[in-house]
DOLO-395685 format. One line per field, with one value per atom (N, C-alpha, C): y, z, x; chain; atom name; residue in one letter. Coordinates in pm, 1 decimal. Layout:
py <- Y_... $
pz <- Z_... $
px <- X_... $
unit <- A_... $
site <- CA_... $
code <- a_... $
***
This chain:
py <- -805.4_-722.2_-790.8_-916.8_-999.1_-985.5_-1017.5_-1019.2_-875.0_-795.2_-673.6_-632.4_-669.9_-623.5_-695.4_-877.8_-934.3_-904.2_-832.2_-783.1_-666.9_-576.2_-428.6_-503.6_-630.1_-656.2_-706.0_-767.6_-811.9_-695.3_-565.8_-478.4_-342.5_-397.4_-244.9_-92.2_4.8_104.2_244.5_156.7_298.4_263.8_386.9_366.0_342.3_262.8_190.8_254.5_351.0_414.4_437.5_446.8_468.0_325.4_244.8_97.5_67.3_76.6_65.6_161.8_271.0_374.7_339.5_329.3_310.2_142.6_74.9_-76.3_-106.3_-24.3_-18.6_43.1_135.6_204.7_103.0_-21.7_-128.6_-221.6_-174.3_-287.7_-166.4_-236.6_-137.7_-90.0_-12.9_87.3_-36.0_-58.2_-113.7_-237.1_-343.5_-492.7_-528.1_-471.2_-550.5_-438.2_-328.1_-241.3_-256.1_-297.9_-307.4_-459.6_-566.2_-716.9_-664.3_-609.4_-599.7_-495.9_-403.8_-355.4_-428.7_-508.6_-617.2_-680.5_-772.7_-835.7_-817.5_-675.5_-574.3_-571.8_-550.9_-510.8_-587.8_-680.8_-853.1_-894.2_-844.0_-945.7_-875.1_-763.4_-635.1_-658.8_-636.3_-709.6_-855.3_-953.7_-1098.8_-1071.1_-985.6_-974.4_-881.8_-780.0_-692.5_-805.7_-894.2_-1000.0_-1087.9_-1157.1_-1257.8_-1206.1_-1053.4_-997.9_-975.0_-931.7_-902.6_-1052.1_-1170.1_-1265.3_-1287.5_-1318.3_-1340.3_-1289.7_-1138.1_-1086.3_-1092.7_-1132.0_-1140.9_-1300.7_-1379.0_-1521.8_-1551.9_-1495.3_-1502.4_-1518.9_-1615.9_-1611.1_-1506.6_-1456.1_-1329.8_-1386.0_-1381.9_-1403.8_-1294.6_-1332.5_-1294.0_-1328.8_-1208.5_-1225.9_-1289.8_-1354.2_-1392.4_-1312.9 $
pz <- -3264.8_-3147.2_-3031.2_-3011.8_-2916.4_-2930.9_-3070.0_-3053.2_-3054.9_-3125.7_-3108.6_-2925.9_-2821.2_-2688.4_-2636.4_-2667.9_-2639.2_-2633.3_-2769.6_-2816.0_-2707.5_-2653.1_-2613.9_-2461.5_-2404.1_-2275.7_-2232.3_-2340.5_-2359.7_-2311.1_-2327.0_-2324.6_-2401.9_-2473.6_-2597.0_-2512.2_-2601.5_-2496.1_-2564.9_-2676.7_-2710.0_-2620.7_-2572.8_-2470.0_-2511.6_-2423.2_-2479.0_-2564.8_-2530.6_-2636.9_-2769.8_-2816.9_-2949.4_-2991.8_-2956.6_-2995.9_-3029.0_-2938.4_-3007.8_-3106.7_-3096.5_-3221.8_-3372.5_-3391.8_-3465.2_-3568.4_-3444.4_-3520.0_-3543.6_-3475.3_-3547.5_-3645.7_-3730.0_-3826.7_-3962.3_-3914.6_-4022.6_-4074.2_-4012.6_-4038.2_-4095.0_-4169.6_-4208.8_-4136.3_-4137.0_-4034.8_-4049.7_-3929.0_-3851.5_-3827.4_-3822.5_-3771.6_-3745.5_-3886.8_-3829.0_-3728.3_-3759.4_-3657.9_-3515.8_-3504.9_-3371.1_-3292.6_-3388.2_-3374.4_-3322.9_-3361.5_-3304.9_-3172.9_-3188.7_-3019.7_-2942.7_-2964.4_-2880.1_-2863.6_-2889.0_-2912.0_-2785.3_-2838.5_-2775.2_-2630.3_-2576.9_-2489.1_-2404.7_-2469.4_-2389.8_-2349.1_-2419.5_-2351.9_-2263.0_-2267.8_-2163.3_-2053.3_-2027.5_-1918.9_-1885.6_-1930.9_-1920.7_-1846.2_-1830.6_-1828.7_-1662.0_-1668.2_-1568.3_-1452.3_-1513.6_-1386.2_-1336.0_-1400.1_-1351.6_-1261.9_-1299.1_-1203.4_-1057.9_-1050.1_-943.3_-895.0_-955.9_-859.6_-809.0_-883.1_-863.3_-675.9_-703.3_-602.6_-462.3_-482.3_-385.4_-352.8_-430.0_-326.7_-289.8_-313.4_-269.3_-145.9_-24.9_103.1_154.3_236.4_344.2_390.5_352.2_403.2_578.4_601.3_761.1_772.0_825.5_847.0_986.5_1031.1_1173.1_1220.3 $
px <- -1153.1_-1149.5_-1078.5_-1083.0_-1045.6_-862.3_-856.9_-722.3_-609.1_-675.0_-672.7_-637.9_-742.3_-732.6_-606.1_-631.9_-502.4_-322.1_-344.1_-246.4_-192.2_-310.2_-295.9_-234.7_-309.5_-298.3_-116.7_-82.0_46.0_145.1_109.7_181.1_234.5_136.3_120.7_146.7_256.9_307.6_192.3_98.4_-70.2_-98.7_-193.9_-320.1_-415.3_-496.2_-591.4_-708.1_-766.1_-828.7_-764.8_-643.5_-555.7_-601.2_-562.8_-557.7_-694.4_-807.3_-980.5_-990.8_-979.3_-995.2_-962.1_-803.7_-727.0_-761.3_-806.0_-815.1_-957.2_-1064.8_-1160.1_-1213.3_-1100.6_-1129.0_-1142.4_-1028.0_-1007.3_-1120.1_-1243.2_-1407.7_-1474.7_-1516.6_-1683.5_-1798.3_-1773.9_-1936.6_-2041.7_-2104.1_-2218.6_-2209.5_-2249.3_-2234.3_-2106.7_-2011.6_-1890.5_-1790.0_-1787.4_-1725.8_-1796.1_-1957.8_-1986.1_-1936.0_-1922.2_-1863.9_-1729.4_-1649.6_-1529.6_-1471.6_-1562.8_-1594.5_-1650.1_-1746.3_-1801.8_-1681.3_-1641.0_-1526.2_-1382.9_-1348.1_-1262.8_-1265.5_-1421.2_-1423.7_-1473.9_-1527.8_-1567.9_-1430.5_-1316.0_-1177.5_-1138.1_-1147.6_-1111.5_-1146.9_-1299.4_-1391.4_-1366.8_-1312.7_-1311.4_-1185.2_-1092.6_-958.1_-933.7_-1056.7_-1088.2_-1129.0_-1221.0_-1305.7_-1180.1_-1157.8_-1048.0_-921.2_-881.8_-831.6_-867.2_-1008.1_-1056.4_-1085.8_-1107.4_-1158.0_-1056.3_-921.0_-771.8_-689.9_-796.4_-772.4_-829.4_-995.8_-1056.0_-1087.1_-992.7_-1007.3_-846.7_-752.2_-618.7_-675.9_-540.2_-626.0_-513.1_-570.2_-460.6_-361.4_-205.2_-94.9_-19.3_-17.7_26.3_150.6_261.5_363.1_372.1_453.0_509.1_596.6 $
unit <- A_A_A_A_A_A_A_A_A_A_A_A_A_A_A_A_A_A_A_A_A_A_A_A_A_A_A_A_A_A_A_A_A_A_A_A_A_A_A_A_A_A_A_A_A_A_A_A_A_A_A_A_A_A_A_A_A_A_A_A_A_A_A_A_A_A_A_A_A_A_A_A_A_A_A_A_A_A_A_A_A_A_A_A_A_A_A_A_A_A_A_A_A_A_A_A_A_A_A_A_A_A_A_A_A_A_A_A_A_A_A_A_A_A_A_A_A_A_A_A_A_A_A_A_A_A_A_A_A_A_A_A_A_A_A_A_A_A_A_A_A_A_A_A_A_A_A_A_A_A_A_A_A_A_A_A_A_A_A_A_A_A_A_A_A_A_A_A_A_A_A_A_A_A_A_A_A_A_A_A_A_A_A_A_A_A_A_A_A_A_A_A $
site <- N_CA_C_N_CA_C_N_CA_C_N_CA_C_N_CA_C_N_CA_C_N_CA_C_N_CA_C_N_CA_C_N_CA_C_N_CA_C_N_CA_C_N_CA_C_N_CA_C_N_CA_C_N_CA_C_N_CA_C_N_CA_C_N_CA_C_N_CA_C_N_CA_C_N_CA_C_N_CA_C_N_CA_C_N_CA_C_N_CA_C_N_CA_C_N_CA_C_N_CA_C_N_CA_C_N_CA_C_N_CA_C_N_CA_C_N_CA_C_N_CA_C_N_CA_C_N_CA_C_N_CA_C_N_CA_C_N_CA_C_N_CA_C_N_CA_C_N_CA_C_N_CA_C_N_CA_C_N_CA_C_N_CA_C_N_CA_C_N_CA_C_N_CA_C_N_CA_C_N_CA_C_N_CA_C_N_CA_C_N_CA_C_N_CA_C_N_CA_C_N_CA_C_N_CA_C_N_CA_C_N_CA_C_N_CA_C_N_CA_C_N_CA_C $
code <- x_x_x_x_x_x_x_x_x_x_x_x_x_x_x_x_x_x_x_x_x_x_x_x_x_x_x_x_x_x_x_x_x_x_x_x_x_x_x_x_x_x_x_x_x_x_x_x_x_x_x_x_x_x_x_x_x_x_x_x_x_x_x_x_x_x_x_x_x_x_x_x_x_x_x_x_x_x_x_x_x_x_x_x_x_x_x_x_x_x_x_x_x_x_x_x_x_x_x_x_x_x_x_x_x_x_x_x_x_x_x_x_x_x_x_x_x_x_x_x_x_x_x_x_x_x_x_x_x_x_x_x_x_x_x_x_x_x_x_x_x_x_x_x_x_x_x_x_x_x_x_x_x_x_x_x_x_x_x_x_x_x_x_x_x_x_x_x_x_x_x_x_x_x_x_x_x_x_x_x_x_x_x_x_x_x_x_x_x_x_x_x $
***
């Protein structure tokens, strides 16, 4: 799932729901199809946070 999202974050031109759908069809129903949504969406979120911290400790640039 991880690498799967990696992949999507790089620049994949599916939308992101195509890309979870589609590549979780490739695991077997229950533990491991839920391992790889876990997975998926832990990098997603890991990817979502670091953006926002990225954003909210930049310090404020001021033009002159």
């Amino acid at each position: 799932g991880v690498r799967c999202a990696e992949t999507w974050l790089k620049g994949s031109s599916l939308p992101l729901w195509w890309a979870l759908a589609q590549n979780r069809k490739r695991h077997r129903p229950g533990d491991f199809q839920e391992a790889f949504e876990a997975g998926f969406l832990l990098r997603l979120q890991q990817t979502l946070l670091n953006l926002r911290e990225a954003t909210t400790s930049r310090p404020a640039s001021f033009d002159a």
